[in-house]
C-alpha positions as CSV (number, residue, x, y, z in Angstrom):
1,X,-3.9,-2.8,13.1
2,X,-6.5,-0.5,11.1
3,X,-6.8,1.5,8.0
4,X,-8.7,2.0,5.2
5,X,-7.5,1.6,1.8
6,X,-9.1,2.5,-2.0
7,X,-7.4,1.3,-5.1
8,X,-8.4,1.9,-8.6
9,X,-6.3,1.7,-12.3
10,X,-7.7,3.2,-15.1
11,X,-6.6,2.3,-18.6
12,X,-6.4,6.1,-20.0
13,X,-5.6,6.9,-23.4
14,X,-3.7,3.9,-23.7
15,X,-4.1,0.7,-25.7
16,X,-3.7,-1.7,-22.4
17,X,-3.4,-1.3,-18.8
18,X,0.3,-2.4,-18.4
19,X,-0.2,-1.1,-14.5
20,X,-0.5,-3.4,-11.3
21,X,-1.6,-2.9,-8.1
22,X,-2.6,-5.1,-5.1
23,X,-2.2,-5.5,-1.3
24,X,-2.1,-8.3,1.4
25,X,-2.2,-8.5,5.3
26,X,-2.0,-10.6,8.2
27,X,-3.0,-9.9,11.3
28,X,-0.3,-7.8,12.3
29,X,1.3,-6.5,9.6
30,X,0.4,-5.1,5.8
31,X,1.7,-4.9,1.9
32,X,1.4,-2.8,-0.4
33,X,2.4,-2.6,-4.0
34,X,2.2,-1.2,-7.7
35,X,4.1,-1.5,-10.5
36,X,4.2,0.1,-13.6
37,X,5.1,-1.8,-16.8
38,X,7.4,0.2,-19.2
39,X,6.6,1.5,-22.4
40,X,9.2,0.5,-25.5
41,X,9.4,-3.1,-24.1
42,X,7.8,-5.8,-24.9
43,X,5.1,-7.4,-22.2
44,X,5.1,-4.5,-19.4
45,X,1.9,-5.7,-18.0
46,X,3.9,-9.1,-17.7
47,X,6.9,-7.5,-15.8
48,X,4.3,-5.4,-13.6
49,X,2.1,-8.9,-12.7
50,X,5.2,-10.7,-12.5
51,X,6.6,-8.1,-10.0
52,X,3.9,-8.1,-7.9
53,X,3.2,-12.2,-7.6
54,X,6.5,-12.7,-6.4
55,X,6.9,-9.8,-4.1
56,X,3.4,-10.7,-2.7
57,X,4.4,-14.9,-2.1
58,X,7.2,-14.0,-1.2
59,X,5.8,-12.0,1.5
60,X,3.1,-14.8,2.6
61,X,6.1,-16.7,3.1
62,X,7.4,-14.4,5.5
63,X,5.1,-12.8,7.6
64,X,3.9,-14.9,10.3
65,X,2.3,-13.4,10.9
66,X,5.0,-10.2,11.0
67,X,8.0,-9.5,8.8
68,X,11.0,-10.3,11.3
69,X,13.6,-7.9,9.1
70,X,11.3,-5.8,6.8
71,X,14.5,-4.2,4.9
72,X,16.1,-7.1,4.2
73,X,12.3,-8.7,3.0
74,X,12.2,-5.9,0.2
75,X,15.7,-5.9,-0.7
76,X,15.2,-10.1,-1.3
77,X,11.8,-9.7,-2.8
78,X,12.5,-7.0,-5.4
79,X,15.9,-8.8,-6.3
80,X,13.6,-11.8,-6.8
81,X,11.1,-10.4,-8.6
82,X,13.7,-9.1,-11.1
83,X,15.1,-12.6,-11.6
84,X,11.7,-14.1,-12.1
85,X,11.4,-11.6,-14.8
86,X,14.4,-11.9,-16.8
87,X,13.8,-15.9,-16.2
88,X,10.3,-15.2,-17.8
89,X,12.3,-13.5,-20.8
90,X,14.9,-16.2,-21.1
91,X,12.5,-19.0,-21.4
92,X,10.8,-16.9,-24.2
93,X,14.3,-15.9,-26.0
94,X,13.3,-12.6,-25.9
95,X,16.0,-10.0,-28.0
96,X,14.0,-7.4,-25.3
97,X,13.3,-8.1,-21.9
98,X,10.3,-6.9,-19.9
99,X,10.5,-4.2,-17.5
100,X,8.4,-2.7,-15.3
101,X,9.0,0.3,-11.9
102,X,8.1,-0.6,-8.7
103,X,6.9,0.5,-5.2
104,X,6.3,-1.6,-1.8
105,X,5.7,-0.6,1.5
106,X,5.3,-2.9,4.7
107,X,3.3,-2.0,7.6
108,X,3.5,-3.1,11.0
109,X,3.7,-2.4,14.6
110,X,3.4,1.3,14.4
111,X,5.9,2.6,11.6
112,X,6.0,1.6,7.5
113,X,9.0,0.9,5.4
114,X,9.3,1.2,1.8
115,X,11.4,0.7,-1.1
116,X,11.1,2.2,-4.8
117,X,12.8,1.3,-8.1
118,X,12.2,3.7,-11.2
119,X,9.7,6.4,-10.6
120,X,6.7,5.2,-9.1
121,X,6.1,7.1,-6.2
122,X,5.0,7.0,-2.7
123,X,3.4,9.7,-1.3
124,X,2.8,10.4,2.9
125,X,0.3,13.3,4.3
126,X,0.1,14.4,7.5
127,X,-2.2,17.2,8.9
128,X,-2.3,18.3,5.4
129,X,0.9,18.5,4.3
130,X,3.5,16.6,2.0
131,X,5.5,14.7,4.8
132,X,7.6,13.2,2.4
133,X,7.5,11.4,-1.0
134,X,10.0,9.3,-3.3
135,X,12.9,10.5,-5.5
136,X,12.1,9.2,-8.7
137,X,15.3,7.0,-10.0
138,X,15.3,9.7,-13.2
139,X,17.5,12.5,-15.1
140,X,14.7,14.7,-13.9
141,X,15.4,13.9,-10.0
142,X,18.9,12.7,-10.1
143,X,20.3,15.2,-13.0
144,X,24.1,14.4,-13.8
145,X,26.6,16.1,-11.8
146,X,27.9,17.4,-15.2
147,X,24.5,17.8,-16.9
148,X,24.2,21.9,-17.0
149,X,21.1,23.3,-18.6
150,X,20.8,20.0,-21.4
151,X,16.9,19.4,-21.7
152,X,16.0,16.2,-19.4
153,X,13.3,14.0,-20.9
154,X,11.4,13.1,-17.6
155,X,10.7,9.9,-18.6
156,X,14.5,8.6,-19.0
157,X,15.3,6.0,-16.1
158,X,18.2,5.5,-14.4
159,X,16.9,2.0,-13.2
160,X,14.1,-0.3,-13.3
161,X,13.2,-4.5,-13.0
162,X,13.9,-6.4,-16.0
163,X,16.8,-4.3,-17.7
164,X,20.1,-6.7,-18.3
165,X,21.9,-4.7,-15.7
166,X,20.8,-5.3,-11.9
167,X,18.7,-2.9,-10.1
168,X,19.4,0.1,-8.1
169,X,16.5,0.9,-5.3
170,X,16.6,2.9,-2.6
171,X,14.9,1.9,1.2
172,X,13.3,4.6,3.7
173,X,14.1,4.5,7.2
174,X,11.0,3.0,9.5
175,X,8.5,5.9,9.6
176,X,6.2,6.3,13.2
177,X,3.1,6.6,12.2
178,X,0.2,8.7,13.5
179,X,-3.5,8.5,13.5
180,X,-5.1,10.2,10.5
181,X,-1.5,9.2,8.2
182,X,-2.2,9.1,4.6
183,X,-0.2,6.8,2.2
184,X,-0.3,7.2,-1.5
185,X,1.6,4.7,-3.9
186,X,0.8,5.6,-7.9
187,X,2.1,5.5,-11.4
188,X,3.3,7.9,-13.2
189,X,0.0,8.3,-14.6
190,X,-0.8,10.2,-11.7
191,X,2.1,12.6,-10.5
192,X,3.1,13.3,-14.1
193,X,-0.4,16.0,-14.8
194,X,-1.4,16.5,-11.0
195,X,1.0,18.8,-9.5
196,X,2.3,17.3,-5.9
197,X,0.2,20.7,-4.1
198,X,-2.7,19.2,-5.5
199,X,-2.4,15.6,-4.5
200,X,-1.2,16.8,-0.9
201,X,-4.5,18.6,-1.2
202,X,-6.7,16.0,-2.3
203,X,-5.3,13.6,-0.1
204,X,-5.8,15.7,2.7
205,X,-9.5,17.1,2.3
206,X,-11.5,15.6,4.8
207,X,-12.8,13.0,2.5
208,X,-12.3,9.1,2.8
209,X,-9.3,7.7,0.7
210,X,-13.0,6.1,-0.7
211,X,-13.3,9.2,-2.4
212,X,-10.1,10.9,-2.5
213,X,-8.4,8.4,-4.4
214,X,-11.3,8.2,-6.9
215,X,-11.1,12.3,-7.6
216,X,-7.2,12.2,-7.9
217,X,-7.9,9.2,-10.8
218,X,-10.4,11.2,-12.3
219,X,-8.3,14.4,-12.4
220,X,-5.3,12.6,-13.5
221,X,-7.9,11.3,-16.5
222,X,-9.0,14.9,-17.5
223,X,-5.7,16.6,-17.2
224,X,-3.9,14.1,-19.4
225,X,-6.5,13.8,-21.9
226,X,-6.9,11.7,-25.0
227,X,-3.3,10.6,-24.6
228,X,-3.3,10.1,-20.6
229,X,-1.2,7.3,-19.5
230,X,-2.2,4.4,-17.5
231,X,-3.6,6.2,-14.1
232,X,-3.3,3.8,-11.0
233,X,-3.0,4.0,-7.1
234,X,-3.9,2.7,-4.1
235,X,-4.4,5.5,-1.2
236,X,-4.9,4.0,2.5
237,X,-5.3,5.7,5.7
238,X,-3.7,4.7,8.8
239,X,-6.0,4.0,12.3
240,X,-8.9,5.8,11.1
241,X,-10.3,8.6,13.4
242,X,-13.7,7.2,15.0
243,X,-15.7,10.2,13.4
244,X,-18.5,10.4,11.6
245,X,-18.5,10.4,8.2
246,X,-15.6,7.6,8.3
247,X,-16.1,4.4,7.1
248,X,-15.0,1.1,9.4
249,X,-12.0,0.3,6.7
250,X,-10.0,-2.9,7.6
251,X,-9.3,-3.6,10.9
252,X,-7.4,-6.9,11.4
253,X,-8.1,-7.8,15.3
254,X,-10.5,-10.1,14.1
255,X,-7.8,-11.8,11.8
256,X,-6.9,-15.5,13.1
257,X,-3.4,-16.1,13.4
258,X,-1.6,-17.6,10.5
259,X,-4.8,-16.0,8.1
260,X,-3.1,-14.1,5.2
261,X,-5.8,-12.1,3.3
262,X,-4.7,-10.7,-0.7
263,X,-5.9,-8.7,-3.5
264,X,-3.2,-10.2,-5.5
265,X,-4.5,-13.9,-5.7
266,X,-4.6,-14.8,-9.4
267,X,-1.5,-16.3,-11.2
268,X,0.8,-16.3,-7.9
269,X,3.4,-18.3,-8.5
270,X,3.6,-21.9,-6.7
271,X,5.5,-22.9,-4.1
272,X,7.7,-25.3,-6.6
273,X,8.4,-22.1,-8.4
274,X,9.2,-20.0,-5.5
275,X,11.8,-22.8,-4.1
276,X,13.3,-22.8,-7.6
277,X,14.1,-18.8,-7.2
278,X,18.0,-18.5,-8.3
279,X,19.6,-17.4,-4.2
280,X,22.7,-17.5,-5.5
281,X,21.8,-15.3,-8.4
282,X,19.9,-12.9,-5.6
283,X,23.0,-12.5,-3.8
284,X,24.9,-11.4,-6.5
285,X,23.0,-8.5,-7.7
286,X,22.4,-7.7,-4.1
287,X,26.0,-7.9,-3.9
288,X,26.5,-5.7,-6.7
289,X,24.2,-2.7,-5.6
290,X,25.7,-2.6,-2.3
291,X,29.2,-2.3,-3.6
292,X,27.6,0.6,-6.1
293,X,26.2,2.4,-2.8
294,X,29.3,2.3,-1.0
295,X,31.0,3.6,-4.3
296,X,28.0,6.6,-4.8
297,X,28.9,7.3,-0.6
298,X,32.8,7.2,-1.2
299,X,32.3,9.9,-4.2
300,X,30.3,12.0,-2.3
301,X,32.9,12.2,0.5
C-alpha cells in the first residue's frame, strides 16, 4: 500500500482550535479521521480528541493487520466514540454535553470506505474532477420535505456525537481506487469560504497533496478573514505516480506485520478503558439508527 498524505489545522479567527485530525496504518490497511468540535457546547476540543482516541484504539484493536468487516468497524467505533463522550460528560455532571462532527475513512486492499456524522466532509478527485463528496447531515443539504423557501441557517445540524439523542451517520459503498486518487477529509472551516470548483481545482493541480493541502488552508484563512473558523484537513493521494516532481510519501511494504504506526498517539485511551466501553449500550443506539433507516426507506416508498 502507498500514498502520500499532508495534514495541517490552523486555529483561524478563533479563540481555540476545537478541530482534530490524525491517521494510522498497518501494513495493509489505513485510517483516517477529523473531527470538528461544536461551537455553543461546552469542551468541543474534548469531544473532537475524544472522538478520534477511541475511533483510532479501537481500530489498532482491529486491524491485524486488516479490518475484516470495515462497515461494521465504523458503525462500532463511531457508536463508541459517542458513548465515551457522553460518559466523559456524565462523570463531569455536565447540564451540556460535548459534541463534536466526524469523518473516517478506511483504506485497504484497493477500495476506501467511509462514514460521516454532521458536516464534515470528504472529498474524492479523480482526473480532475469532483468524483464524489459527503452530504452534510444539515437543513442546508437535507432541507425538510415541507420547508418551502424558509431561510436555512447552514450551520443547523440534524446530527452529531455527544447530543442526548443517538447518532444518525451515513456509510459509502467500498470505492475502487485508482492511481493518482485524491482524498480530502476537512472541517467546515474549509468548504464553508472555498467553493467545491475550487477545492476540485486545487486538489487536482499537479501539485503534491504537500502543497495542495497547504494552499487550500491558506485560502480558506484569507477568505474567511478575521472571523475564519477553525481550518483543518488532511489531503492524501493514493499509489503515487512514479514522476518527477513526486515525493516517496508512505509506502507500507517495508511495515512488519503486526506494526501499527499513528499520528494520534497522545491521550489514547488504555486498554482497561477500552474493555470497559458500554456493548450493550452500543447495540442499542446501533439498534435505534437502523430502525430509523428502515423507517426513512419505508417513507420514501
Amino acid at each position: 500500500m502507498k500514498f502520500s498524505v499532508f495534514q495541517v489545522s490552523r486555529k483561524g479567527g478563533r479563540l481555540k482550535n476545537e478541530d482534530r485530525m490524525g491517521y494510522c496504518y498497518t501494513r495493509e490497511s489505513g485510517l483516517f479521521v477529523l473531527a470538528d468540535g461544536m461551537g455553543g457546547h461546552p469542551e468541543g476540543e474534548v469531544a473532537a480528541q475524544l472522538a478520534l482516541q477511541t475511533i483510532a484504539a479501537l481500530y489498532q484493536r482491529e486491524a491485524r493487520p486488516i479490518v475484516k468487516d470495515v462497515k461494521a468497524f465504523l458503525t462500532s467505533s463511531v457508536m463508541a466514540a459517542h458513548q465515551q463522550i457522553m460518559r466523559y460528560a456524565g462523570t463531569k455532571a455536565m447540564l451540556d454535553t460535548p459534541r463534536t462532527t466526524v469523518v473516517a475513512a478506511v483504506l485497504q486492499g484497493t477500495t476506501a470506505t467511509w462514514l460521516h456524522c454532521g458536516d464534515s466532509r470528504l472529498y474524492v478527485v479523480r482526473d480532475g474532477t469532483l468524483l464524489m463528496r459527503t452530504r452534510d447531515h444539515s437543513h442546508a443539504e437535507r432541507p425538510r420535505a415541507n420547508a418551502g423557501n424558509e431561510p436555512v441557517n447552514r450551520n443547523l445540524l440534524l446530527t452529531c456525537l455527544g447530543s442526548p439523542t443517538a447518532p444518525l451517520f451515513d456509510i459509502s459503498p467500498p470505492l475502487q481506487l485508482q492511481r493518482g486518487d485524491r482524498i480530502m477529509l476537512c472541517s467546515d472551516g474549509v468548504w464553508g469560504v472555498l467553493d467545491d470548483a475550487v477545492i476540485v481545482h486545487t486538489l487536482s493541480s499537479g501539485k503534491p497533496v504537500s502543497d495542495a493541502a497547504p494552499d487550500l488552508a491558506e485560502m480558506a484563512l484569507r477568505n474567511g478573514g478575521g472571523h475564519s473558523d477553525n481550518v483543518t484537513l488532511i489531503a492524501l493521494e493514493w499509489e503515487l505516480p512514479d514522476a518527477p516532481g513526486y515525493e516517496r510519501g508512505v509506502s507500507t511494504d517495508s511495515v512488519g506485520d503486526g506494526v501499527f504506526a499513528s499520528t494520534i498517539q497522545a491521550g489514547m485511551p488504555s486498554d482497561s478503558e477500552l474493555d470497559d466501553l458500554d456493548d450493550d449500550a452500543i447495540e442499542r443506539s446501533i439498534a435505534e439508527i437502523n430502525e430509523a433507516i428502515r423507517r426513512s426507506a419505508s417513507r420514501k416508498t
